[in-house]
SEZAPA-169650 format. One record per atom (N, C-alpha, C): x, y, z. Coordinates in nm, 2 decimals, decimal comma, padded with zeros to 4 digits. Layout:
# SEZAPA-169650
PT      X      Y      Z
PT      X      Y      Z
...
This chain:
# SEZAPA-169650
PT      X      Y      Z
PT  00,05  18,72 -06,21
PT -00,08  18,75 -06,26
PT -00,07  18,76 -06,41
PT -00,18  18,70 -06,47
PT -00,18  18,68 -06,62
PT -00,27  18,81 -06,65
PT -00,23  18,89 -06,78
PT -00,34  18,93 -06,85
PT -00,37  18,90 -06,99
PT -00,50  18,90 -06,99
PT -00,58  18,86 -07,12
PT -00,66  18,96 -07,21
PT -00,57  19,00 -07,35
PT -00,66  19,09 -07,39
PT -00,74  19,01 -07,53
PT -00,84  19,08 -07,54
PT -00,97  19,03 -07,58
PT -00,93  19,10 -07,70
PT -00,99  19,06 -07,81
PT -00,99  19,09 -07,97
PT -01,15  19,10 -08,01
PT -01,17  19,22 -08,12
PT -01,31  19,19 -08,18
PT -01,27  19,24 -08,33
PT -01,28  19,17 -08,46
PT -01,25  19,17 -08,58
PT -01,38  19,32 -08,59
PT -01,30  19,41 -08,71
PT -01,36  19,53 -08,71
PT -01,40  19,48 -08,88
PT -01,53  19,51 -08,94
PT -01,59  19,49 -09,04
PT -01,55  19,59 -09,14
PT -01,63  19,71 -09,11
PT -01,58  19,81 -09,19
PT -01,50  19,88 -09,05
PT -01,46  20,01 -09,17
PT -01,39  20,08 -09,05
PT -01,49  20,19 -08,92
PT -01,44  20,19 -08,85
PT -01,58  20,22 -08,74
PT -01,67  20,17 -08,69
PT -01,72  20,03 -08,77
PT -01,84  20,01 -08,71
PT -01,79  19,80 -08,68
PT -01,86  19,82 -08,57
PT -01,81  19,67 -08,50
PT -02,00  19,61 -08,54
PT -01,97  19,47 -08,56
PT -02,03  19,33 -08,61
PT -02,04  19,30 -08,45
PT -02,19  19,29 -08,42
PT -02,21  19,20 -08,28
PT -02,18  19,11 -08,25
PT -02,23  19,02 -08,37
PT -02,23  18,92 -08,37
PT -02,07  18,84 -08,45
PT -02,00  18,92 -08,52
PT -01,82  18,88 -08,52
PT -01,82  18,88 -08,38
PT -01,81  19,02 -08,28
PT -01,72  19,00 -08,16
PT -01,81  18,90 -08,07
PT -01,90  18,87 -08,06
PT -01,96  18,73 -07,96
PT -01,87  18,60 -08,02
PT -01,84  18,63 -08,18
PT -01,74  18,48 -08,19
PT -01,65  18,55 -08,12
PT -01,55  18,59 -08,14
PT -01,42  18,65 -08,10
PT -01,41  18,66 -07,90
PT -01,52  18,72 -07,89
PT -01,48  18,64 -07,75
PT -01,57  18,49 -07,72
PT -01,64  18,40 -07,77
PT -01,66  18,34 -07,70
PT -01,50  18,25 -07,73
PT -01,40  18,25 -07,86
PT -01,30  18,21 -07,86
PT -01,17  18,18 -07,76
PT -01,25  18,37 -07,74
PT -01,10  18,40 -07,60
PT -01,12  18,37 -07,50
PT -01,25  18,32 -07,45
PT -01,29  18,26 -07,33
PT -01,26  18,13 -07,34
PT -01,27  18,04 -07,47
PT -01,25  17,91 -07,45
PT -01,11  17,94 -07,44
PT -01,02  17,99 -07,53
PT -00,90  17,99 -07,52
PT -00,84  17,96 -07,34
PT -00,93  18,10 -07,32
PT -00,83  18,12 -07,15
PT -00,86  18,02 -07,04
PT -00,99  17,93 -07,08
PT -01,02  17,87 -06,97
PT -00,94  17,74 -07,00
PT -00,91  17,71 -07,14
PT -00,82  17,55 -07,18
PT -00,65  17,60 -07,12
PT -00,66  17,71 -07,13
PT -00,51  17,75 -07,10
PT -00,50  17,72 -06,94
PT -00,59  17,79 -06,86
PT -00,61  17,76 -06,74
PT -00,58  17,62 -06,66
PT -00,74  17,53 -06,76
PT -00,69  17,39 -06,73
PT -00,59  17,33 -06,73
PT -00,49  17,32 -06,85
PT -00,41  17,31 -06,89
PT -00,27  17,31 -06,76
PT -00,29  17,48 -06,74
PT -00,18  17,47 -06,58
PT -00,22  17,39 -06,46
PT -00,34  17,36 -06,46
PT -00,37  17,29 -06,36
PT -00,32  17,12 -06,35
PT -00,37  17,09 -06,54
PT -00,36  16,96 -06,52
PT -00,15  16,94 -06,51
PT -00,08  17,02 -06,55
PT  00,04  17,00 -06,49
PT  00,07  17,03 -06,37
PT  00,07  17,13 -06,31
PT  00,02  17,15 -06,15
PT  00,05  17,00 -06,06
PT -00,12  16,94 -06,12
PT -00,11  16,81 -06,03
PT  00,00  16,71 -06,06
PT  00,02  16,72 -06,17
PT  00,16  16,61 -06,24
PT  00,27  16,61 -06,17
PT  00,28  16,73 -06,18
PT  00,42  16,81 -06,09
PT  00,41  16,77 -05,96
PT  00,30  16,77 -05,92
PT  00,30  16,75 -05,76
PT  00,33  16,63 -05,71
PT  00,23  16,53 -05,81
PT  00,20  16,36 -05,79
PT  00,36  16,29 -05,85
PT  00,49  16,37 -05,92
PT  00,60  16,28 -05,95
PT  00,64  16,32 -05,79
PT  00,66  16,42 -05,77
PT  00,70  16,51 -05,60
PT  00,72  16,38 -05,52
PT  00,59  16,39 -05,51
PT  00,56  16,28 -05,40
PT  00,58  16,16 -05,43
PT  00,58  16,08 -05,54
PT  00,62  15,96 -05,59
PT  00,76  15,97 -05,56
PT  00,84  16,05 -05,59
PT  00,99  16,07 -05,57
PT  00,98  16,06 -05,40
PT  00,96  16,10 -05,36
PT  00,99  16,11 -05,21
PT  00,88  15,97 -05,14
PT  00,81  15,91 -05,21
PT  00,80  15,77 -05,16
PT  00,85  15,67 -05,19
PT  00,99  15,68 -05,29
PT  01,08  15,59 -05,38
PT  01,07  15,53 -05,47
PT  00,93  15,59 -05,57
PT  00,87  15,54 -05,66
PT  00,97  15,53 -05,76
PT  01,02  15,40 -05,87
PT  01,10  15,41 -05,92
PT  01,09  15,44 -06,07
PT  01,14  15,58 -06,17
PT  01,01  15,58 -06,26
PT  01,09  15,49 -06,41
PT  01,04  15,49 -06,50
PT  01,13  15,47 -06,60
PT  01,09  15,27 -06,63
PT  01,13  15,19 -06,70
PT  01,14  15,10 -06,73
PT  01,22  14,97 -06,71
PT  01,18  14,87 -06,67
PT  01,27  14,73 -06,59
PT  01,42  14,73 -06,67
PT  01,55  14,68 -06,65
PT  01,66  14,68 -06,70
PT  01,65  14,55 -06,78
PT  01,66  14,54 -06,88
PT  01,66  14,41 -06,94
PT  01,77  14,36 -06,99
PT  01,88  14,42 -06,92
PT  02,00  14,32 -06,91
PT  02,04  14,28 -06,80
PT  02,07  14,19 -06,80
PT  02,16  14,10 -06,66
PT  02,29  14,17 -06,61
PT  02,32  14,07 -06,51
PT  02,48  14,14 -06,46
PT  02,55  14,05 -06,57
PT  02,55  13,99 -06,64
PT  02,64  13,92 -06,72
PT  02,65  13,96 -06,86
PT  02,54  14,02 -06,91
PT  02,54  14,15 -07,04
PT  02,59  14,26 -07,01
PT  02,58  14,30 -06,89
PT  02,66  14,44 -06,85
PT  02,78  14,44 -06,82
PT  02,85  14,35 -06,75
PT  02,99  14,30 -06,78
PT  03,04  14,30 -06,91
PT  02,99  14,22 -06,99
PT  03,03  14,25 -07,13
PT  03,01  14,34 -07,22
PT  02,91  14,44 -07,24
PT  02,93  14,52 -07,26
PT  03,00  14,67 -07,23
PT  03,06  14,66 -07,05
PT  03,14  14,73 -07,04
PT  03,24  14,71 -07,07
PT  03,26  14,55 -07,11
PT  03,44  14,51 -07,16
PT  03,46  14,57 -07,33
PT  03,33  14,56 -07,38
PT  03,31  14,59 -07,52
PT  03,36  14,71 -07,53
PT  03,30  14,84 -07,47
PT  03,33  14,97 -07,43
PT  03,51  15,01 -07,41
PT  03,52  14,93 -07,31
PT  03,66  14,95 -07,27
PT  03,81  14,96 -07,38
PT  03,74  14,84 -07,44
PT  03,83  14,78 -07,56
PT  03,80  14,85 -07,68
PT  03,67  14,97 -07,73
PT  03,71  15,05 -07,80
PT  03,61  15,01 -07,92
PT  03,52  14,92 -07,86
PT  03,40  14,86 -07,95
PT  03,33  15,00 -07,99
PT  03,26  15,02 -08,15
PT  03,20  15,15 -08,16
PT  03,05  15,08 -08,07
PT  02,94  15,13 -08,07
PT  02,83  15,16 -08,00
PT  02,72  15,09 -08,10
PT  02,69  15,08 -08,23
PT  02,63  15,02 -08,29
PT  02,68  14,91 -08,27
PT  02,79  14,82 -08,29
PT  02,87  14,72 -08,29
PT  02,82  14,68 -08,13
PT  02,80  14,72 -08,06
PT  02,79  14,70 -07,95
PT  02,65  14,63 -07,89
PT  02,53  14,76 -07,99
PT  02,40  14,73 -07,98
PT  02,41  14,58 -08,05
PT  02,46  14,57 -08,16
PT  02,45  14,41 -08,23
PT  02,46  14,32 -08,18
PT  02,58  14,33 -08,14
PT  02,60  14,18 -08,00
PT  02,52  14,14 -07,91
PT  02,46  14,27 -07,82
PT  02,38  14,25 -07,76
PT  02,25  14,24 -07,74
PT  02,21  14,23 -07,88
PT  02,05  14,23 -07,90
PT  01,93  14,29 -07,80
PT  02,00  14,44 -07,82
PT  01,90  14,52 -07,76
PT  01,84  14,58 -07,84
């Protein structure tokens, strides 16, 4: 359980501005209800990869190299190629 405490800007000392604290909370209300949304709209996110995962959804981006670039670049690797040198060859 969340709590929320509310603010009202004091004018002088002792005496409270009506119309400050109506801004001051209508702030803290928008605040807490974007906050609210906010968990919800991850909530569903969270839920909808869930279930994408458990329907084999596959996430991420197509491989754009072949089996014949990946051969070679694991020979590249093996033999002690640095990793820029590596990106060059292979025009990724």
């Amino acid at each position: 359980m969340q709590v929320f405490y509310f603010t009202c800007s004091i004018q002088e000392v002792g005496v409270l501005k009506p119309e400050v604290c109506e801004k001051d909370l209508e702030s803290n209300v928008i605040g807490v209800v974007s906050e609210f949304e906010r968990e919800m709209i991850n909530k569903r996110a969270t839920e909808g990869r869930k279930e994408a995962r458990e329907n084999e959804v596959v996430f991420g981006g197509k491989c754009k190299l072949n089996e014949d670039d990946m051969a070679k670049i694991a020979y590249l690797i093996k033999m002690g190629t640095f990793k820029p040198e590596i990106v060059k060859l292979s025009n990724i």
